[in-house]
N, C-alpha and C positions, 0 to 999 in steps of 0.2 A: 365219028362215034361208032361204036363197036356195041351193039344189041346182045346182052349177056342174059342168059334167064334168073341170073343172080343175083350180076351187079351191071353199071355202065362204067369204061374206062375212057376218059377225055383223050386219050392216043395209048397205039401200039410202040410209036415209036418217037423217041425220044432223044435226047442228049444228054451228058454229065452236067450236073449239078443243076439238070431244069426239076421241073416239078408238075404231078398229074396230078388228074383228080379221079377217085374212086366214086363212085355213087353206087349204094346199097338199096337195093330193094329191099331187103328183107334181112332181119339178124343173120349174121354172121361169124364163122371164125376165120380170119382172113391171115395169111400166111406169108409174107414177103421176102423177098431174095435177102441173103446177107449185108448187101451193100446197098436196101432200100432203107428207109423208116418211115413210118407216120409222124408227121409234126406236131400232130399236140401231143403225142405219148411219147413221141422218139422210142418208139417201140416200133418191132418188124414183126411183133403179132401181137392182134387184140382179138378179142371177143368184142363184137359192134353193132351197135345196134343201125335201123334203117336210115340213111343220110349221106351226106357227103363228106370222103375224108380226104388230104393230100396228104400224096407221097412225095418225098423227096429222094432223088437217084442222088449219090455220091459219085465223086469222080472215081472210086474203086470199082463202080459197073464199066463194064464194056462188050459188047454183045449181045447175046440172047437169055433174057432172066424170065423167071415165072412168078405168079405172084397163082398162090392155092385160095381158094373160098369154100370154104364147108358150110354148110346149111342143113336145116329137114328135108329142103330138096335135091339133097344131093354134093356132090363135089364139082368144082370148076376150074378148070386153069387157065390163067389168061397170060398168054406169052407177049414179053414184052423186048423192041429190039433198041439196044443202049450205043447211039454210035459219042463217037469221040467230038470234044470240045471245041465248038471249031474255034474262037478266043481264050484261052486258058488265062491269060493275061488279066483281062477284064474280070476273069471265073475270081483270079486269086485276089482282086482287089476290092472283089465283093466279099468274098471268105476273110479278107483279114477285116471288113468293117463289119462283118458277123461277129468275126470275136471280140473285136472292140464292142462292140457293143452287148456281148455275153457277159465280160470281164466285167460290164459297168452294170448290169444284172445281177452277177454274181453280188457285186462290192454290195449292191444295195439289197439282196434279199444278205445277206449277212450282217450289215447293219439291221437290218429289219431282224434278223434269227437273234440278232444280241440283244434288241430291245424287247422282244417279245420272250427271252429268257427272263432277262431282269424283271419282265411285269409280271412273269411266272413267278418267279423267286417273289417278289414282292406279294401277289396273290396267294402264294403259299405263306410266308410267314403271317397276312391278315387270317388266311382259313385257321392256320393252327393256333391265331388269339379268338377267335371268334370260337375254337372247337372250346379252347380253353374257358371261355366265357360261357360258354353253351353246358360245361360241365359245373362248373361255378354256381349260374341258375338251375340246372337241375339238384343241384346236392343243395341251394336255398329250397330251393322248393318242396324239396323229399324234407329238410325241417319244417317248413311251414308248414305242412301235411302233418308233420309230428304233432305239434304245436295245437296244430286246428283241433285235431283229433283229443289232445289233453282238455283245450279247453270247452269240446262237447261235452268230454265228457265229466268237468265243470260245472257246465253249465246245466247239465243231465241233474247232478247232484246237486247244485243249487237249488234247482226247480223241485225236486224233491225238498230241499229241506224247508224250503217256501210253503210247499206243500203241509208239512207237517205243523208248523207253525202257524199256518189260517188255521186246520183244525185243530191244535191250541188254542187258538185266539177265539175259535167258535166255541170252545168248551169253558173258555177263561170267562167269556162274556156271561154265557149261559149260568156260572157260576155267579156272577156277577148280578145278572138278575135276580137269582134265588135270594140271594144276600139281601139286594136291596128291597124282596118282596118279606124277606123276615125284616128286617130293619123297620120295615113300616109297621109290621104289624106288633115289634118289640115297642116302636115308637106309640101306637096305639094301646096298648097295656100299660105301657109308662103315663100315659095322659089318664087312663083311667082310675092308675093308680095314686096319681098325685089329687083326682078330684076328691080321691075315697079318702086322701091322708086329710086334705081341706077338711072333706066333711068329720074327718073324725076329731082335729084339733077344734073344732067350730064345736063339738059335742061334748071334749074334755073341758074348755073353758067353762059351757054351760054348769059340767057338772061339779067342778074346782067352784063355778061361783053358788053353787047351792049351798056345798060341802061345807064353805066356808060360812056362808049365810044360818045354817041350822047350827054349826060350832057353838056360832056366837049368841045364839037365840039359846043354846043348851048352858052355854055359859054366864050367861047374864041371867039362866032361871038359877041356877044352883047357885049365885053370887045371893040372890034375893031370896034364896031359903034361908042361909046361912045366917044374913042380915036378920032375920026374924028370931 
């Protein structure tokens, strides 16, 4: 191992198609030969933070490559020496089960990109029934808001005319009792006046039966003058 103030590199030296390891102290922007890459970005430059990364050499290294690290503290190069294959055989029979096994990668993140299209497409044609329903209840609701609003102001006017109508009804009553307070007392004049008609027919008999009483006493005198 190689003491970087940077980073540490698991070897200087190397062969085609093996693999190192960087280890970062500290963020970085870390810079690689043409014919390296980092395996999880398959990039030959990241911006990275503190940790460990591999590089993989291709069989297009051979020789002496550098690999740049920039930091706040500075700039570092760490030269790296790339000798030749010494099984190429072995190299190629591991590279074609890399791509066998890419190709079968590929096949399923693109089964995967066709299913996650259609759930797209499918999630899109639910948002645009749901936007459509979303517009549906807002334009019910902006009526029921219409609605509400008429029938406040209904009910606004009901209550008034409610209003008006108790004090009708308190003025009707009020009439009501004046009524029934003269009624009694027309009722009371009436009783008086029927005792007064009693007494008066009770008074014309009296004097019907005089009237008639002195007739007949006047006329049986002047029957009994004549007689003489």
């Amino acid at each position: 191992m190689i003491l970087l103030v940077i980073a540490l590199l698991s070897a200087t030296t190397a062969a085609q198609g093996d693999v190192i390891n960087l280890t970062l102290i500290q963020q970085a922007q870390v810079v690689l030969d043409d014919c390296m890459y980092f395996e999880n970005t398959l990039t030959n430059s990241a911006n990275l933070t503190a940790g460990e990364y591999a590089i993989k050499i291709t069989h297009s290294c051979y020789g002496t490559h550098f690999i740049e690290i920039k930091s706040a503290e500075g700039t570092e190069i760490i030269q790296v020496k790339v000798e030749e294959d010494k099984d190429p055989e072995k190299s190629l029979v591991e590279l074609d089960n890399q791509i066998l096994n890419l190709k079968k990668e590929i096949s399923q993140l693109q089964n995967k990109n066709s299913y996650l299209q259609n759930l797209v497409e499918t999630l899109n044609s639910i948002n645009v029934e749901l936007y459509d329903r979303a517009k549906e209840y807002a334009e019910e609701n902006r009526n029921l808001k219409k609605e509400l609003g008429k029938l406040r102001v209904m009910a606004e006017n009901c209550s008034k005319v409610v209003e008006d109508l108790e004090q009708l009804l308190v003025g009707k009553n009020e009439t009501i009792k004046s009524l029934e307070s003269e009624n009694a007392q027309l009722k009371s004049q009436i009783e008086a006046l029927n005792q007064s008609l009693l007494a008066a027919n009770s008074y014309s008999e009296i004097f019907r039966t005089l009237f008639f009483s002195t007739l007949a006493f006047l006329v049986g005198s002047l029957f009994a003058i004549f007689r003489r």
